[in-house]
DOBA-683427 format. One record per atom (N, C-alpha, C, O, CB): residue in one letter; y negated, z, x. Coordinates in steps of 0.1 Angstrom, whole numbers, plus 5000, padded with zeros to 4 digits. Glycine has a CB too. Example, Ala and Ser with C-alpha at 12.3 -4.5 7.8 and 13.67 -1.06 7.14 Angstrom:
2
A505750785132/A504550785123/A503350785132/A503350855142/A504550905113/S502250715128/S501150715137/S500050795129/S498950805134/S500650575141/
END
This chain:
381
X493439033789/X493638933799/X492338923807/X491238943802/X494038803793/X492438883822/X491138893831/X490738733828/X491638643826/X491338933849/X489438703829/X489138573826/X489538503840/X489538543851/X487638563821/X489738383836/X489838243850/X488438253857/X487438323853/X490038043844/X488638163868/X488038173877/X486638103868/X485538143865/X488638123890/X487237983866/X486137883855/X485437963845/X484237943845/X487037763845/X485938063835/X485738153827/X484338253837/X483238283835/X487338233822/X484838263844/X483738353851/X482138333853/X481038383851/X484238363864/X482938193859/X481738093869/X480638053855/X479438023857/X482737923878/X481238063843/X480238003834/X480138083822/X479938053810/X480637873830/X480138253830/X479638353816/X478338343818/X477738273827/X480038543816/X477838403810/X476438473802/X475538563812/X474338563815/X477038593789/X476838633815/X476438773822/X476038743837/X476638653843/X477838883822/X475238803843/X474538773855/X475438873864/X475838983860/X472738793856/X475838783877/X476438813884/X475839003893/X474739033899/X476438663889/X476639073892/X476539173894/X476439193914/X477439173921/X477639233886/X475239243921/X475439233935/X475439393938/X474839483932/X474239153942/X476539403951/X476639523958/X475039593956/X474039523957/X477139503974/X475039733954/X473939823954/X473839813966/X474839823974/X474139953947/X472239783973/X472139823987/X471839983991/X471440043981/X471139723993/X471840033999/X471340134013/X470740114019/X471040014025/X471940164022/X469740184024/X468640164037/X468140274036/X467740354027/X467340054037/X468340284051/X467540424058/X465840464058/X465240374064/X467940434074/X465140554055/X463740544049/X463640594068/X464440674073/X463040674030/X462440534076/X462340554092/X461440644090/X461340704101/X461840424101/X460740714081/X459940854079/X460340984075/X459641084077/X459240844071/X461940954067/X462341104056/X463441114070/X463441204078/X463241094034/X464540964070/X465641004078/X466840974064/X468140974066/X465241184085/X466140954053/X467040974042/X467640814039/X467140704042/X466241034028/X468640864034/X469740704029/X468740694012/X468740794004/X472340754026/X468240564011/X467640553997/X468740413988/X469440333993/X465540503999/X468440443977/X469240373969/X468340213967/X467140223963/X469540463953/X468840083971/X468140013959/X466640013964/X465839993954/X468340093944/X465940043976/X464440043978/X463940133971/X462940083966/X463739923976/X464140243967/X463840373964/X462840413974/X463240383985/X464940453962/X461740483974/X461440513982/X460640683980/X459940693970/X460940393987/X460640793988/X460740893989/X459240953986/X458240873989/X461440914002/X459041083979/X457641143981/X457841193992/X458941233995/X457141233972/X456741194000/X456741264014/X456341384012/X456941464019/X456041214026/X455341454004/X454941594001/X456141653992/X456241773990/X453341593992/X456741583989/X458441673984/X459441703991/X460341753986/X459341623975/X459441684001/X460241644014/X459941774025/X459241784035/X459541484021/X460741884020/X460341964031/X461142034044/X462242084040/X459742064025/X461042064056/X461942074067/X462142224066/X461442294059/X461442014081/X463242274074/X463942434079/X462242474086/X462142594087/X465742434094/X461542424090/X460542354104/X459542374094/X459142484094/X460842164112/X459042314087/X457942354076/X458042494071/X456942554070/X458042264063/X458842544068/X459142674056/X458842734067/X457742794066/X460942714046/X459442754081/X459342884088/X457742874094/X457142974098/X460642894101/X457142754093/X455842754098/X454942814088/X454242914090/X455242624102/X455042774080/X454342834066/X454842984064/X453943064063/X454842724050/X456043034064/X455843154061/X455643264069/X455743384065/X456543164055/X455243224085/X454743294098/X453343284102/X452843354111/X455343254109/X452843194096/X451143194096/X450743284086/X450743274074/X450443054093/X450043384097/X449143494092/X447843424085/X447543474074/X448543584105/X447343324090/X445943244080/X446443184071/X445543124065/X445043134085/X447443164066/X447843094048/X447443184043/X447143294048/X449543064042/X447343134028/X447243294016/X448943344020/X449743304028/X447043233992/X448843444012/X449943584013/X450543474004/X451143394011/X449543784007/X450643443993/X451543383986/X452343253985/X453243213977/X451243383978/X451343184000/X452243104000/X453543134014/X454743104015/X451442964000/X452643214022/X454043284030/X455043344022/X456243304024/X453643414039/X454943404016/X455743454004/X456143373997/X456943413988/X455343543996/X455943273996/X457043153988/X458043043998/X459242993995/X455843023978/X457243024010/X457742994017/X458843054023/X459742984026/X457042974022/X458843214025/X459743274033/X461043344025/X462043404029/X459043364042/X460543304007/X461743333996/X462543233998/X463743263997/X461343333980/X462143104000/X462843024000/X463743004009/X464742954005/X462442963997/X463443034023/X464243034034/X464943144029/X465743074023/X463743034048/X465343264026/X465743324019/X466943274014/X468043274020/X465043344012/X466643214000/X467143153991/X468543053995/X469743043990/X466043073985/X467742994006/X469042874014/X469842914027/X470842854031/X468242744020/X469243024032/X470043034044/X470943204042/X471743234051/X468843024059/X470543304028/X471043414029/X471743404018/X471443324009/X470243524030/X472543474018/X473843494005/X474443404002/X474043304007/X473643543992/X475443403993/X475743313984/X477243293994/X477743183993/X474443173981/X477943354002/X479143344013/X480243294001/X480243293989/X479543514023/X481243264013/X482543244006/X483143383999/X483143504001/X483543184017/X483743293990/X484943433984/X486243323986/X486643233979/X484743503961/X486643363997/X488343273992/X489843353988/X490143473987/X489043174007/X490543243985/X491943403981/X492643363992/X492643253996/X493243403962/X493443463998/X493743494002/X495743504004/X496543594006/X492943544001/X495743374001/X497143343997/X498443364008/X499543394004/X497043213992/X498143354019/X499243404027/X499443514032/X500543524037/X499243354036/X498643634030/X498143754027/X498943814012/X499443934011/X496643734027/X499043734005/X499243783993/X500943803997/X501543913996/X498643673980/X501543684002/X502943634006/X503243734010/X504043804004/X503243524015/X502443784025/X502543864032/X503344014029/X504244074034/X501343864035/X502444034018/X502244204014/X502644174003/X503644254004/X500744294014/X502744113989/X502944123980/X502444143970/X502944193960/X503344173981/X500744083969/X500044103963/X499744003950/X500143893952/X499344133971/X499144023940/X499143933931/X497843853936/X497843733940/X499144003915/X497143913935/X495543833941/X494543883948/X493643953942/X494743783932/X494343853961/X493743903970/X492543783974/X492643663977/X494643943980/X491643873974/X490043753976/X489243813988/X488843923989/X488643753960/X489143693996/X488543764007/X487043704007/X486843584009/X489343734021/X485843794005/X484343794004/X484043764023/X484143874028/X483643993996/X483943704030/X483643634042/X482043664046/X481543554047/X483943474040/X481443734047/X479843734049/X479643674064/X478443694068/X479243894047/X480343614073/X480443554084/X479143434081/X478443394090/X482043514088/X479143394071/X478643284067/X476743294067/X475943204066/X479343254052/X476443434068/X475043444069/X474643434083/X475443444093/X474543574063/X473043414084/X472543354098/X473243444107/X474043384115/X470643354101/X473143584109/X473643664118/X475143664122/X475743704132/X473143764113/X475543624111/X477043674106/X477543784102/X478743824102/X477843674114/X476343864098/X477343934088/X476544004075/X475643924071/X478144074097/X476644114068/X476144094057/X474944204058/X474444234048/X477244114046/X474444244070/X473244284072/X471944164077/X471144194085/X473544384082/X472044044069/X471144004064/X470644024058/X469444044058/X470943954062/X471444014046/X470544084032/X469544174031/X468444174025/X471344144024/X470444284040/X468844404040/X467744324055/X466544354058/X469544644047/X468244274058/X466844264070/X466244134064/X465144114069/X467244234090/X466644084058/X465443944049/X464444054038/X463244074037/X466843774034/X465544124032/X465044174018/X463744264024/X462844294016/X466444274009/X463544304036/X463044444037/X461844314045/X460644344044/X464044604047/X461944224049/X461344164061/X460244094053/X459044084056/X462344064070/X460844034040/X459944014030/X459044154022/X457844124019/X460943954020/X459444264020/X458644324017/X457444384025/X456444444020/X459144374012/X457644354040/X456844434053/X455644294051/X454444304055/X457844444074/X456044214046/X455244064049/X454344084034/X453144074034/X456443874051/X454944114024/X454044144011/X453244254014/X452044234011/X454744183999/X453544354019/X452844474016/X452044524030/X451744644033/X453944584010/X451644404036/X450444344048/X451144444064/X450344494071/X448144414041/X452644454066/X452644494081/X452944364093/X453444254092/X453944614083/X452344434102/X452444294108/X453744324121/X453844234130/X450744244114/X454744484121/X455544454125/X456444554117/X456144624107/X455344454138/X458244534124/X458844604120/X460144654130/X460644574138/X459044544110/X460544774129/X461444824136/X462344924129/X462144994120/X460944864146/X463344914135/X465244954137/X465845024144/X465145064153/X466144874139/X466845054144/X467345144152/X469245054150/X469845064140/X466945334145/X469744994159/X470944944166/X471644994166/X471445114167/X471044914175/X473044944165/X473944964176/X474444784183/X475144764194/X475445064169/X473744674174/X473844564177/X473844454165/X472944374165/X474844564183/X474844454154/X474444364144/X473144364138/X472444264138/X475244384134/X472644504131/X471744524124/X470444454132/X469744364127/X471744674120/X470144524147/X469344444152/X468944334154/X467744294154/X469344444158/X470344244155/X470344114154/X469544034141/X468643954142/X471844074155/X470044074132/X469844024116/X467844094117/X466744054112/X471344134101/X468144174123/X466044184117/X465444124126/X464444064123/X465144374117/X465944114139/X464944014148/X464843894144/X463743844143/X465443984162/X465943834140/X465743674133/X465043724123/X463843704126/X467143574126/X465043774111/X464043764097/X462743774106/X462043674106/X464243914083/X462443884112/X461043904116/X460343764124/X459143734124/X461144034125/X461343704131/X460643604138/X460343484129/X459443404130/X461443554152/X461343474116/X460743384111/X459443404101/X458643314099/X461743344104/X459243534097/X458043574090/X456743584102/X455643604098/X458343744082/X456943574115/X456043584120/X455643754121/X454543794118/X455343494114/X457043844126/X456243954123/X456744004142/X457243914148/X456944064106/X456544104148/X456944154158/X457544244157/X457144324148/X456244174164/X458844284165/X460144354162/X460444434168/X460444384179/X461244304161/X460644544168/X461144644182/X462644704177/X462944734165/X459744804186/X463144694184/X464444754183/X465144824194/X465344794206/X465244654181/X465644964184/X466145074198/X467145074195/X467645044184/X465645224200/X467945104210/X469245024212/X469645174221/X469145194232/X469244844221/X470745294212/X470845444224/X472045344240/X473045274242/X472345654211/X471145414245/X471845384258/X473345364264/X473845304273/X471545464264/X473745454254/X475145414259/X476145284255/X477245264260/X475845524254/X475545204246/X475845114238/X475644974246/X474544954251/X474945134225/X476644874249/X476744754251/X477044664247/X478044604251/X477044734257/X476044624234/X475944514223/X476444414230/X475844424242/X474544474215/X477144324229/X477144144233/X476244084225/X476043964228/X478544054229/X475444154212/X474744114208/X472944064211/X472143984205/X475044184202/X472844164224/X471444204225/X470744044232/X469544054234/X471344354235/X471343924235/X470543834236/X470343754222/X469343674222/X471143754247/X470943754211/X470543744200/X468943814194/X468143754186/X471643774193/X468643954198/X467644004194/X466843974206/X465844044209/X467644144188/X467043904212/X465843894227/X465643694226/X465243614234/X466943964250/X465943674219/X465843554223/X464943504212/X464043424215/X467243474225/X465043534197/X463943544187/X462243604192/X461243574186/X464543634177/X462443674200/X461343754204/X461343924201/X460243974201/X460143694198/X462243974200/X462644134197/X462344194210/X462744144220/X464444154194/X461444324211/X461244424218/X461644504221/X461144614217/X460744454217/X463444504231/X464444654233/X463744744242/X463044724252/X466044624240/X464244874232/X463644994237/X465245074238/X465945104228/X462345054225/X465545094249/X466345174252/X466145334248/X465145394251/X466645144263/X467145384242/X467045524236/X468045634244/X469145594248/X467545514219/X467445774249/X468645814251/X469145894242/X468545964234/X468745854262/X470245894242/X471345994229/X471945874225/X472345764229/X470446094213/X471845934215/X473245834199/X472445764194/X471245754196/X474145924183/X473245704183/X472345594174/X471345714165/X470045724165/X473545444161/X472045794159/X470645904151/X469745904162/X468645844162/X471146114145/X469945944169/X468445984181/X467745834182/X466545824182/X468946054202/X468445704184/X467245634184/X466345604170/X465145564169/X467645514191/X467345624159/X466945584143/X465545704143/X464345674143/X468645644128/X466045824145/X464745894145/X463545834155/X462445824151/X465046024149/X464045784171/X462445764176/X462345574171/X461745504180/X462245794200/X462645494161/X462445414156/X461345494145/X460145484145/X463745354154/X462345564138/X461645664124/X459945724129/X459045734121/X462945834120/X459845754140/X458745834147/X457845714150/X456745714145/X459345924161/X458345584159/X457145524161/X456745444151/X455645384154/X457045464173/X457345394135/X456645334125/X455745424118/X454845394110/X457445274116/X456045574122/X454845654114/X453745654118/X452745624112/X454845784113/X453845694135/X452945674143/X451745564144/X450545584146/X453645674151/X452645434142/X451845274146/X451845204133/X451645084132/X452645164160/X452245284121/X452345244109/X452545094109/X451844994109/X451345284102/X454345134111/X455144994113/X455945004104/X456345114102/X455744964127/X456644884096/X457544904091/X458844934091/X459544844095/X457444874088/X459545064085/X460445124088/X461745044080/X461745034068/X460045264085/X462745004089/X463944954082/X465244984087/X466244924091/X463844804080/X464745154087/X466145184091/X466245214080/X465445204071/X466545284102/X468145304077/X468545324064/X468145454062/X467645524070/X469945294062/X468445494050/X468045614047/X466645674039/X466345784033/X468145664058/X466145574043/X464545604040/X463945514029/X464545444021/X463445584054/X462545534030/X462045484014/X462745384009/X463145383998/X460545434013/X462845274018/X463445144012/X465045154010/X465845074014/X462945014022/X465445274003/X467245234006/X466945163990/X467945093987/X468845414007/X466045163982/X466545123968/X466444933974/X467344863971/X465245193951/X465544903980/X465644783984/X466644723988/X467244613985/X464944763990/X467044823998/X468344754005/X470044783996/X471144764001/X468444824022/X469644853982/X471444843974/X470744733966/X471644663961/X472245013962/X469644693963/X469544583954/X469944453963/X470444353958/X468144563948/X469644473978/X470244363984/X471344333987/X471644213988/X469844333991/X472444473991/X473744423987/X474244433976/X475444463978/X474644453994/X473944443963/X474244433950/X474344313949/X475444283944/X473444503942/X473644203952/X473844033951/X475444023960/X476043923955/X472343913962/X475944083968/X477644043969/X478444063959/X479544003957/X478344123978/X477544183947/X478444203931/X478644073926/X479644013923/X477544303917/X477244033926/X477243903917/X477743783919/X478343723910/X476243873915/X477443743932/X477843653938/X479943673932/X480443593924/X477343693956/X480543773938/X481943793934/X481843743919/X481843623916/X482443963935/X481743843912/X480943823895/X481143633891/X481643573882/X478743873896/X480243603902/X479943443895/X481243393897/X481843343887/X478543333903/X481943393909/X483143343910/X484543393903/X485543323903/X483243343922/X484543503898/X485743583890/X485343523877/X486043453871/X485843753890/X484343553873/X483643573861/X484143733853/X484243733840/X484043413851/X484443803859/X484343933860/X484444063868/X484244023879/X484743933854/X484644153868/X484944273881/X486444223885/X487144153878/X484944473875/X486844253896/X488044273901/X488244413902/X487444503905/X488144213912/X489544433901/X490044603902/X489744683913/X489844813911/X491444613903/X489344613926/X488944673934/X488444593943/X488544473944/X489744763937/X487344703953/X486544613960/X486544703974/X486144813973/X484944583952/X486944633986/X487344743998/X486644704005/X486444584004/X488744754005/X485644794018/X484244794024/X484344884034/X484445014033/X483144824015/X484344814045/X483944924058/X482945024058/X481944964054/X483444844071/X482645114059/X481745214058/X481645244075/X482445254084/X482445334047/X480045244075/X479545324083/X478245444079/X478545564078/X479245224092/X477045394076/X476345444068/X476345434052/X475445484046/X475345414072/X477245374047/X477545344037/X476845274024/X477045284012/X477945434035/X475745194033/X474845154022/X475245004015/X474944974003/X473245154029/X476044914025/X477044794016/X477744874009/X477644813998/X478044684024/X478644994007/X480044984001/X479145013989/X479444963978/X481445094005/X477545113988/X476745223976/X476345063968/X476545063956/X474845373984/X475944943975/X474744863971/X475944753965/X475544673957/X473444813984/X476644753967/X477944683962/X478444733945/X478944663936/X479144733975/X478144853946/X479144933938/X477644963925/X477944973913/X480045093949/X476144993929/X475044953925/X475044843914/X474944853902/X474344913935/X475444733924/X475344583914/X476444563908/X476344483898/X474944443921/X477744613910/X478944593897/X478244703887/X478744683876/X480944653902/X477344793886/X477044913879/X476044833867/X476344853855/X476345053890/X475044753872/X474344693867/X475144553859/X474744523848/X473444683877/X475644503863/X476744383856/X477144453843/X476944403832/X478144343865/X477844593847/X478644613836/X477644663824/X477544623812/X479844723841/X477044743828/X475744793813/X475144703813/X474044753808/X474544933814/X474744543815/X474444443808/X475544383800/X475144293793/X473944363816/X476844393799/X477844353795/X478144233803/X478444123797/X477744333782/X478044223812/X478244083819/X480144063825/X480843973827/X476844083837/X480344213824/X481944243831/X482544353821/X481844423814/X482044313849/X483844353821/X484744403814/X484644553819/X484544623809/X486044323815/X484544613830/X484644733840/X483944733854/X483144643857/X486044733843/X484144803860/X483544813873/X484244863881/X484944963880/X482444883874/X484344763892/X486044793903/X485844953908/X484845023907/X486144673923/X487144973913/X487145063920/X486845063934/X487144963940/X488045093919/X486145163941/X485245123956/X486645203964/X487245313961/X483145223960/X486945103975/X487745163981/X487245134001/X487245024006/X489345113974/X486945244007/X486245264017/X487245284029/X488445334027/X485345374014/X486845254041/X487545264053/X486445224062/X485445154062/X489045184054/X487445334075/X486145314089/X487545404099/X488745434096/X483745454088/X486445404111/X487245444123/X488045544119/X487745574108/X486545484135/X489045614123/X489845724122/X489345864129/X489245894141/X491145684127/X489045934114/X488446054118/X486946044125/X486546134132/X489346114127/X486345964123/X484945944131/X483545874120/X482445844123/X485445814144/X484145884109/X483245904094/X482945974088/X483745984078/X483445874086/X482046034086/X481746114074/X481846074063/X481546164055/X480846164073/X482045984058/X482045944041/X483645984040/X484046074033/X481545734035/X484645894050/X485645924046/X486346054051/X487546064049/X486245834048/X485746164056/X486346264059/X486146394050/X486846494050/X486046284070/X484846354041/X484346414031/X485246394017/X485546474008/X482946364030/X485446284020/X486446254006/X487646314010/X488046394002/X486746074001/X488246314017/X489246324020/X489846484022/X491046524022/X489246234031/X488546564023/X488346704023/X488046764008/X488246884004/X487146734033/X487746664001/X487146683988/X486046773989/X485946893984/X488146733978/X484946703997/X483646804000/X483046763987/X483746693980/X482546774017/X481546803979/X481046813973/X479846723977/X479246653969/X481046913971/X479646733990/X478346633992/X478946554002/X480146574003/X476946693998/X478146444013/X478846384032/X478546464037/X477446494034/X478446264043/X479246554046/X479346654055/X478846574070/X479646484072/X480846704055/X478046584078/X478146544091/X479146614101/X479546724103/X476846554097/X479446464107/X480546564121/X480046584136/X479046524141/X482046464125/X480646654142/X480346674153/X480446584161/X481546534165/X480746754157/X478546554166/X478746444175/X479146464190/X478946354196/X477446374174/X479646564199/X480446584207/X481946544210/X482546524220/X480346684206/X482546544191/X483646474197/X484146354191/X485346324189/X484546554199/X483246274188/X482846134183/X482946074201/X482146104210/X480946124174/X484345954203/X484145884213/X484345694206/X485045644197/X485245944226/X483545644215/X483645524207/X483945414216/X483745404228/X482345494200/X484545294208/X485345214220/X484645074213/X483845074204/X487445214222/X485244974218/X484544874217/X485344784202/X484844694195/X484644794232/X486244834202/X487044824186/X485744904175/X484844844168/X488944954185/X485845004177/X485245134165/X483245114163/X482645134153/X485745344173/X482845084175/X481645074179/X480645104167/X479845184165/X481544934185/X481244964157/X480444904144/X480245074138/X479345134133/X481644764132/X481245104140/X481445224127/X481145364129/X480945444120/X482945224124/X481245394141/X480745514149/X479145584141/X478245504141/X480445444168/X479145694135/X478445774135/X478845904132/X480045904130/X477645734130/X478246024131/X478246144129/X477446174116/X477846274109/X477646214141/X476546104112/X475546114101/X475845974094/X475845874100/X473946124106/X476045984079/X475745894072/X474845824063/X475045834051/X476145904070/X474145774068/X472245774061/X472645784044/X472345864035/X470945554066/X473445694046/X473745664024/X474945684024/X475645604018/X473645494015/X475645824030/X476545884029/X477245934014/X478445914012/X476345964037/X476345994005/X476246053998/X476345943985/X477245963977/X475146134001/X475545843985/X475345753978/X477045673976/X477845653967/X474045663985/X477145643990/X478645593988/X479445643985/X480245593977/X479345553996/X479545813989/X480845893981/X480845883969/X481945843964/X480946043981/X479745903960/X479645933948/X480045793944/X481045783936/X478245993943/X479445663950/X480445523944/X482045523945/X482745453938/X480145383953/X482545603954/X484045583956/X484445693945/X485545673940/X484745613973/X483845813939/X484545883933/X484345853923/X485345863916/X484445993935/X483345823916/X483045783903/X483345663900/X482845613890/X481745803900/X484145593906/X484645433905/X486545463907/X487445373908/X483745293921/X486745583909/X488245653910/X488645593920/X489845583918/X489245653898/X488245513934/X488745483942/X489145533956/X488945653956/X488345423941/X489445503967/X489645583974/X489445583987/X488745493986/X490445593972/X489345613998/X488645634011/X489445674018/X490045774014/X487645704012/X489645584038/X490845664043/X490645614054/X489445584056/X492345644038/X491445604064/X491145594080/X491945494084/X493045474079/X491545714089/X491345394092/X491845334100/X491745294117/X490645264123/X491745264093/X492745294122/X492345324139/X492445194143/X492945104136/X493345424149/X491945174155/X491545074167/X492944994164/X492844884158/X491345144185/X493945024166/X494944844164/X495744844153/X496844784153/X496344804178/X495144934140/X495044834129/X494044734126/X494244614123/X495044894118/X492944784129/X491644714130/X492144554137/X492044444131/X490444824140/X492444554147/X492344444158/X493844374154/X494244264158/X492244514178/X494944474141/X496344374142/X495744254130/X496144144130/X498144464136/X494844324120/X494244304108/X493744134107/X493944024101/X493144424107/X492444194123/X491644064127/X492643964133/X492243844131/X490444104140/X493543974138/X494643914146/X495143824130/X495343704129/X495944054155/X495243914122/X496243874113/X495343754105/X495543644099/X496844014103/X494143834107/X493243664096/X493143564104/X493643454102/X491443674089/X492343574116/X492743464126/X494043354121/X493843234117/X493243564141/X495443424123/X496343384121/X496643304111/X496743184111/X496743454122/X496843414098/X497143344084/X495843284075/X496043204067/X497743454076/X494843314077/X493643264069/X493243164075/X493143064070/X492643354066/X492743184090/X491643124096/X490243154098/X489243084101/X491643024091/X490243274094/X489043414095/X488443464109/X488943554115/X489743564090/X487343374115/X487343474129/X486943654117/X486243654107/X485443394145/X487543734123/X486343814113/X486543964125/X487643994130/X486943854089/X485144044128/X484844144133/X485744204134/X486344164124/X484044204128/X486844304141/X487744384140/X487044494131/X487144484119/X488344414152/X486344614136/X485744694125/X485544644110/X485744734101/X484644734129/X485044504107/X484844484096/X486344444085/X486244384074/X483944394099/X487544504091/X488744504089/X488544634082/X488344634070/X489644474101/X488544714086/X489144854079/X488844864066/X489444964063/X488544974085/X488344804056/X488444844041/X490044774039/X490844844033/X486844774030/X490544624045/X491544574041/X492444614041/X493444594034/X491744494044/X492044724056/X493344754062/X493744874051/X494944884047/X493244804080/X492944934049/X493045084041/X493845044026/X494845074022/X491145174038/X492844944021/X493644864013/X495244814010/X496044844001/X493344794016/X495244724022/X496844704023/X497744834026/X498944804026/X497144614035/X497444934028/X497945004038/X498345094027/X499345154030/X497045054050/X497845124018/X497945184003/X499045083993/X500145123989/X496145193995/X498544983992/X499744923985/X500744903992/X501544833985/X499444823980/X501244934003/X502544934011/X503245044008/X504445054005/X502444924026/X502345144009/X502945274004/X503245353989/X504045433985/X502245344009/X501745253981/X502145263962/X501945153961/X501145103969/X501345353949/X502245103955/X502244943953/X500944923940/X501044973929/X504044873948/X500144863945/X498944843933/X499544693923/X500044583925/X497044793944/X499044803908/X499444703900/X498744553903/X497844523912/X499044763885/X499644433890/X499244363897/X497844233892/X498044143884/X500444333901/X496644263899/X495444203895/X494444133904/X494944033908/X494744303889/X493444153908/X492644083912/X491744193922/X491244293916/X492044013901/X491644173936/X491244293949/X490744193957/X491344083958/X492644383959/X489544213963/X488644183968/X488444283984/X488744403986/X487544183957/X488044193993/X488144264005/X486844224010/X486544114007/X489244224013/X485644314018/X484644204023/X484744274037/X484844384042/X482844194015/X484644104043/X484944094060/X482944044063/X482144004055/X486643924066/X482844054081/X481644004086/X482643944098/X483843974101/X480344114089/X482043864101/X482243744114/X482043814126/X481343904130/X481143624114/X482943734130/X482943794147/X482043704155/X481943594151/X484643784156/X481143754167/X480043674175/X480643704188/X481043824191/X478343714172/X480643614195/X481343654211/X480543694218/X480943724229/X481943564219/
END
């Protein structure tokens, strides 16, 4: 029984008052109860990037400063499932890995923080790339926040929507003429030259950059709490699908997972070497002829003749028994259409083709039924 009003009025117990709120006019913060805030614990997006772009701090505290922006603004994206999709097609469980969610939007942050941090440890004071538009984007921001200077070559024929993203950080476009290999090489040529740091793919730092998409293993990992049967990845140079397939490799010989998915790869049609190699059952990536490589504003992402971590990725798709295949311009764009639709995914059209290759296989054998993972990047207008 609740006590009377009289019962109340003459307990023991001291009357209990609403907890107050008040805004601290220095942090900006809601405090409990007159709580009041350390101000040297209190640190801004605005602090971290100042501290870890000043050349006169010690090195370690730029380097703690710019781990930590790191830490909060890179990885860690959605995994959602993919349930109307599933309806769709018939699938038991489909998870869609979203990398839209990093500063750039897509999952070439990882390597341009990871590498941007090591140019800042190991004393360069710039760094440069070679484009076709995302990748640029993602190293101009890391670099401007380390305080480093960026050059980025962009081959001529190419019309990023991207390129006020790397100009507006402070990025240095250098128009190239040829293909994207020809500008990767005069990228490759002037960090030798001006001993700058080199972050294109292919070169010394590729072990850096599979350890940095190897955190998409984990990340998946933490949310499954084990491998999924398969894991599908646009391929261009193939160094997400290799650095992906890296860190399920490392999970599993720690015992952290039961198995290690199967890598299943897709890109433009006929305009890949990873997947034309597999698909030939070559022995090594074969390069194709860049004469009749044409590229549209669908395929763009994916367009090359050379595959820097070509080799690296095959051997993940074959030794993970998965599979590799083609997909053209309006599957790509029915795909993007289709998440738009049923998910609510803006997501890249090129960054479609592992799903599409995906679905496109279980329409035709039907995959038993388990747990498939797809990873998309965000579309930027």
């Amino acid at each position: 029984m609740s006590p009377t009003d009289d019962e109340a009025a003459t307990s023991d117990e001291p009357t209990r008052q609403p907890r107050a709120l008040s805004i601290d006019p220095t942090s900006g913060l809601y405090l409990l109860d007159g709580a009041t805030p350390d101000p040297e614990a209190l640190y801004s997006a605005g602090d971290l990037r100042s501290e870890a772009s000043d050349p006169s701090r010690p090195l370690a505290e730029r380097l703690a400063a710019y781990a930590d922006i790191i830490d909060s603004e890179v990885g860690d994206t959605t995994l959602t499932r993919a349930r109307n999709l599933e309806r769709e097609f018939g699938m038991r469980q489909l998870y869609l890995k979203f990398e839209g969610g990093n500063p750039s939007g897509t999952q070439k942050d990882r390597i341009a923080f990871a590498q941007v941090e090591d140019a800042v440890r190991r004393g360069f004071e710039a760094v440069t790339v070679a484009t076709c538009g995302n990748y640029g984007a993602a190293v101009a921001l890391a670099a401007s926040l380390a305080g480093l200077r960026c050059i980025v070559f962009i081959p001529d024929g190419y019309h990023t929507r991207r390129l006020p993203e790397m100009e507006e950080p402070g990025a240095e476009i250098r128009r190239s003429p040829g293909d994207y290999e020809a500008a990767v090489l005069r990228s490759q040529e002037l960090a030798e030259r001006e001993e700058i740091y080199d972050a294109n793919p292919g070169g010394a730092n590729t072990g850096i950059q599979l350890r940095a998409y190897g955190a998409i293993a984990f990340e998946i990992y933490d949310e499954l709490r084990d491998a999924p049967a398969v894991v599908a990845a646009p391929v261009s140079n193939g160094t997400t699908l290799a650095g992906i397939h890296h860190g399920f490799v490392s999970l599993y010989r720690r015992g952290k997972t039961s198995r290690i998915p199967r890598m299943v790869a897709g890109s433009s049609a006929f305009k890949n070497p990873i997947v034309r190699s597999f698909l030939k059952r070559l022995p090594a990536c074969e390069d194709l002829d860049p004469q009749k490589l044409r590229e549209t504003v669908v395929n763009e992402p994916l367009i090359n003749w050379h595959s820097y971590d070509g080799d690296l990725a095959l051997e993940a798709v074959r030794t993970s028994r998965g599979f590799a295949e083609n997909a053209s311009d309006r599957e790509m764009l029915r795909f993007a259409s289709l998440l738009k639709k049923s998910e609510g995914l803006s997501a890249l059209p090129a960054s479609t083709a592992g799903l599409a290759v995906l679905l496109d296989r279980h329409a035709k054998e039907p995959l038993p039924g388990d747990r498939y993972v797809a990873v998309l990047t965000g579309r930027r207008s």
